[in-house]
N, C-alpha and C positions, 0 to 999 in steps of 0.2 A: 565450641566454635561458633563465631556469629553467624547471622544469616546470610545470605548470599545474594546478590542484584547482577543479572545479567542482560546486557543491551548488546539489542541486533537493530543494526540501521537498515530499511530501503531506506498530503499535501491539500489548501480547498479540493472538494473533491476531484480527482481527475479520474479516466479511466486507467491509469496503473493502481492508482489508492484503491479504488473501489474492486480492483480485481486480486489487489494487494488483500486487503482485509476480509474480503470475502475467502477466497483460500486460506492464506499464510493466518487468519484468526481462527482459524480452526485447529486445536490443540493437537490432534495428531498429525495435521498437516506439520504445523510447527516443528511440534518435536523430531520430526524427520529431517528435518532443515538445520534444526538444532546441534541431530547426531552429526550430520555430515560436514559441518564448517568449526565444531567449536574442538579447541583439543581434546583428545580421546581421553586424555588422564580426569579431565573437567568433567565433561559427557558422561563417562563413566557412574561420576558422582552424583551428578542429579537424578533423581527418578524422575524422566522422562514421562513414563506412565501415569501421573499423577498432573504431567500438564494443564492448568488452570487461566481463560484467560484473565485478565482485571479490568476494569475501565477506567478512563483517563486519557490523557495525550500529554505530551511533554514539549513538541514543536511549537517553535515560535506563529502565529496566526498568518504574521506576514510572509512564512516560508512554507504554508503548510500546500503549494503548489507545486514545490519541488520535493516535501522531504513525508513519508509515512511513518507512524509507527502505532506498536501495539506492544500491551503489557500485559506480561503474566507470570506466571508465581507455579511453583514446583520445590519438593519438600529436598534438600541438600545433606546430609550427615544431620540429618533429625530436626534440620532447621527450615523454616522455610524460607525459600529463594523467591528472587524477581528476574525477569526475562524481558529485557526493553528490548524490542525489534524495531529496528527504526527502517528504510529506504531508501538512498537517493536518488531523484528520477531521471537528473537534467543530464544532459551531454558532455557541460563543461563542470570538471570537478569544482566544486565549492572550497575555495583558498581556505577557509575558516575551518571544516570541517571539525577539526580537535578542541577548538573552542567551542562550538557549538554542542560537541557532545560532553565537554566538562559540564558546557550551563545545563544541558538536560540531564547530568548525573545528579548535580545539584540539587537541582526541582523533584526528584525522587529521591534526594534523600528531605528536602524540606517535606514533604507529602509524609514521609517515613516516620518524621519526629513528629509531626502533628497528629498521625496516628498513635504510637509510642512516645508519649508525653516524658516517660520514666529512662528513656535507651541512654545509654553512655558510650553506645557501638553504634558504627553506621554499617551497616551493608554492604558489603563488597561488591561494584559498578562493574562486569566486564564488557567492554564497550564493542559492537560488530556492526560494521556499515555493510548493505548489500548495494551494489554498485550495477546498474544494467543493461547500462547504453554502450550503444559499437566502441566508442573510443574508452580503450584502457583505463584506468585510475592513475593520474599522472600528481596529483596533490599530497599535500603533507598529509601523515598520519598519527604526529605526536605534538602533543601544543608544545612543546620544548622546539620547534623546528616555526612556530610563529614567533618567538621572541628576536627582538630587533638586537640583535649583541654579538660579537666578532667570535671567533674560534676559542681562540686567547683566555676574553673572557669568560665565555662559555665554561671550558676547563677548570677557571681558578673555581668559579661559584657553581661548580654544579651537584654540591650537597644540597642548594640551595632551588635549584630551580624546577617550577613544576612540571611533574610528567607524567603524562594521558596518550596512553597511543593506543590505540582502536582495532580489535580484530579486523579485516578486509576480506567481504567475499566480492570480488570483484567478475560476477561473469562476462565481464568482455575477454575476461581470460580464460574461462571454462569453456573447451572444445564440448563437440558433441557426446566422444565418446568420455571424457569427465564425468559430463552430466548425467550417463548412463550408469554408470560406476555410483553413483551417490544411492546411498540408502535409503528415498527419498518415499516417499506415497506418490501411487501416479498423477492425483492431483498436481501435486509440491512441484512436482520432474516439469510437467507439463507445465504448468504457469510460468517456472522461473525460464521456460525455453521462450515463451512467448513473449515474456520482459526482455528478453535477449535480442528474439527473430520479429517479432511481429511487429512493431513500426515503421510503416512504410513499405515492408514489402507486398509487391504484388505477385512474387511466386510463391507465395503462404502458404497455397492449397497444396502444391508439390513438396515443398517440404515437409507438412506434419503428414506423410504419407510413411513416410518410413518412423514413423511413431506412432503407427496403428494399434500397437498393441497393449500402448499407456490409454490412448483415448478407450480402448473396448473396455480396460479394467477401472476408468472411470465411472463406467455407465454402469459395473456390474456394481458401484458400493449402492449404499443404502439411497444416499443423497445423492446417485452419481447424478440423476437429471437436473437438479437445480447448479450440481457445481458446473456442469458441461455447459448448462447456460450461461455462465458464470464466464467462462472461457470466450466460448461465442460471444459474446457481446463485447468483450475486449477485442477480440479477432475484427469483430465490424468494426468497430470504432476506431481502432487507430490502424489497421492493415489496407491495404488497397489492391487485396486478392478479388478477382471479378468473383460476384454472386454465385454466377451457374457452376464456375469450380468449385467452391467452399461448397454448397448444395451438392455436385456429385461425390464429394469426398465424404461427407456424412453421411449421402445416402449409401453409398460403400460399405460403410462399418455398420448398419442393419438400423432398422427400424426407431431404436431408440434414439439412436444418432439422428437419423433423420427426421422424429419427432422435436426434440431439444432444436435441432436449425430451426424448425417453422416455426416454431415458438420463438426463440430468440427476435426469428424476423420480421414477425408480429410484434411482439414486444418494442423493439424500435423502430418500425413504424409507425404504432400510435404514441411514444413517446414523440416521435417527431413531428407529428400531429397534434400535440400539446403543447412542446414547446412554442408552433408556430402560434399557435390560439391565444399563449401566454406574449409574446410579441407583440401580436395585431393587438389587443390588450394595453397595454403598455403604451405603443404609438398611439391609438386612440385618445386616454387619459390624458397624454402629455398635450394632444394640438390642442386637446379640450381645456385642461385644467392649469396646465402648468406640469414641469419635469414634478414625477412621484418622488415622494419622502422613501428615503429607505424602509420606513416600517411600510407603505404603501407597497413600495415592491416585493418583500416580505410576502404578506399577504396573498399578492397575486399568484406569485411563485409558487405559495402551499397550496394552492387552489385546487379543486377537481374539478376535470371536464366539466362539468352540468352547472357551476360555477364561473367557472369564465365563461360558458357561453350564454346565462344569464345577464353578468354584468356588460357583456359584448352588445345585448340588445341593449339596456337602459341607455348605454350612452346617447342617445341620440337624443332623447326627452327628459334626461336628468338637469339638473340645474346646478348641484352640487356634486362632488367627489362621492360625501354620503352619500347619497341617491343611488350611487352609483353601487357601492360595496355594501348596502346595507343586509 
C-alpha cells in the first residue's frame, strides 16, 4: 500500500497562527485533534504515537493572514504518512476553498517527487479545514461545486470531472459540551475553545471559569508554563476581558497560574515597548532620509532593544542612513 498524506486546514503571522502553531505544532497536541475529527476507520490506522512534525508551509504568501498550516508525517500500514493541518481564520468563508486546497495538495506532492525522484505513486491527500470563527461554514467543500456548468451537464461528464472535497471541523458548530466529549490534550481542548470564544469577548474571564480543570491540567504537564503562556498571550491580544478579571482568575487556579499571567503581562508589555521604539525608528528615518527600503525595514524590525536605541540617538548627527545602521 502507498504512503499516505493527510491535510488538516486552520497566515503572515497573526495571533491565531502563532497560538495556532505554538499548540496544534506539538505532536501529541496534534495527534489528539487528529483522533477526534479524522474517521475512526482512518485514525485507527495511523500510529498516532509516532506523530512527527516536518517543516515547510504550502499557503499561498499572499493568504498566509488568513489561512495556517503545519506538516507532519506518521508511519500508516508500514508506510509513512503526511499530515497537512491547514486553518481558516477569517469570518467570511473563502469561496475557493476546494481549489485552494487541490493547489496545496499539489505543492506536496511536487515536494514529494522531488524528494522521491524514483515514486510512480503519489500519496494519498486527505484534506481537513479547521473553521473557527462564530458564523458557521456556509462555502463549498468540493472543487466539483466551483465548476461553472448546469446540472444537466454535470450528469452527462461526471466520469470526467475533478473531485476534492475536504474533511470539515467547523467549530462554530461544536457546543461546549462537543468540545468536552473530544479526546483532546488539555492543551488542544483549551486552544480550540479560545479560537472559538475568545475574540472580542469581554466576558472571557467568566467563561474559562468552568474550564478550570483543563487550565490546572495544563500547568501540571512538563511545558505546562510556557504552553499557558502560549494561551495568555492569545487571551490579551485578541480578547477584551478587563486585566484585574483575567488576573483574579489565574490567581484562582494557584500560583503557577498566577506566575504564567505576570509573565505573560511583562512579556507584552516590553513587547509593546519595542514595538513602539521600532515606530519612533521608522518615523525618524523616513522625515530624515526618505520612506525605508524594505530590506531597511527588515533590518529595523529584527533589531534588539540596545539597537534601536543606539540607532534612536545617531539620528540626529548622522548624515547618511549608514551612519545611521552601522
Amino acid at each position: 500500500m502507498p504512503a499516505y498524506t493527510f491535510a488538516v486546514i486552520p497566515s503572515q503571522s497573526s495571533p491565531h497562527d502563532a497560538v495556532f502553531r505554538r499548540v496544534l505544532g506539538d505532536p501529541a497536541n496534534a495527534a489528539s485533534q487528529l483522533r477526534a475529527v479524522l474517521p475512526a476507520g482512518l485514525a485507527e490506522r495511523l500510529d498516532l504515537e509516532q506523530l512527527a512534525r516536518v517543516s515547510g508551509s504550502f499557503v499561498d504568501p499572499a493568504l498566509r493572514w488568513r489561512h495556517s498550516d503545519l506538516l507532519f508525517s506518521a508511519p500508516l500500514d508500514g508506510h509513512d504518512a503526511l499530515i497537512y493541518v491547514l486553518v481558516e481564520h477569517q469570518s467570511c468563508n473563502d469561496p475557493l476553498m476546494p481549489f485552494r486546497m487541490l493547489r496545496y495538495m499539489v505543492r506536496i506532492w511536487d515536494r514529494y517527487l522531488t524528494e522521491h525522484p524514483d515514486a510512480t505513486l503519489l500519496p494519498l491527500v486527505i484534506p481537513l479545514v479547521v473553521h473557527h470563527n462564530r458564523r458557521p461554514w456556509s462555502g463549498p467543500t468540493d472543487v466539483v461545486d466551483l465548476l461553472d456548468i448546469n446540472r444537466d451537464t454535470a450528469e452527462a461528464a461526471q466520469e470526467y470531472l475533478p473531485r476534492l472535497r475536504f474533511l470539515l471541523d467547523d467549530l462554530a458548530r461544536v457546543d461546549e459540551h462537543a468540545l468536552r466529549a473530544r479526546p483532546l490534550t488539555p492543551t488542544a481542548r483549551i486552544t480550540l475553545l479560545l479560537l472559538k470564544i475568545a475574540p472580542g469577548n469581554s466576558r472571557l474571564a467568566d467563561d474559562l471559569r468552568n474550564w478550570a480543570d483543563d487550565l490546572r491540567a495544563i500547568l501540571a504537564r512538563s511545558d505546562g508554563i510556557d504552553e499557558m503562556i502560549a494561551l495568555l498571550t492569545y487571551i490579551e491580544t485578541v480578547g477584551e476581558a478587563p486585566s484585574d478579571e483575567l488576573h483574579d482568575l489565574f490567581t484562582q487556579l494557584g500560583p503557577e497560574a498566577e506566575e504564567a499571567y505576570m509573565t505573560t503581562a511583562e512579556m507584552l508589555r516590553a513587547e509593546g515597548r519595542a514595538q513602539g521604539r521600532t515606530e519612533t525608528l521608522i518615523q525618524l528615518l523616513t522625515l530624515k532620509f526618505g520612506p525605508p527600503t524594505p530590506a531597511v525595514l527588515d533590518t529595523v524590525h529584527a533589531a534588539t532593544a540596545d539597537q534601536l536605541e543606539t540607532w534612536t540617538a545617531r539620528i540626529l548627527s548622522a548624515d547618511t542612513l549608514e551612519q545611521v545602521l552601522h
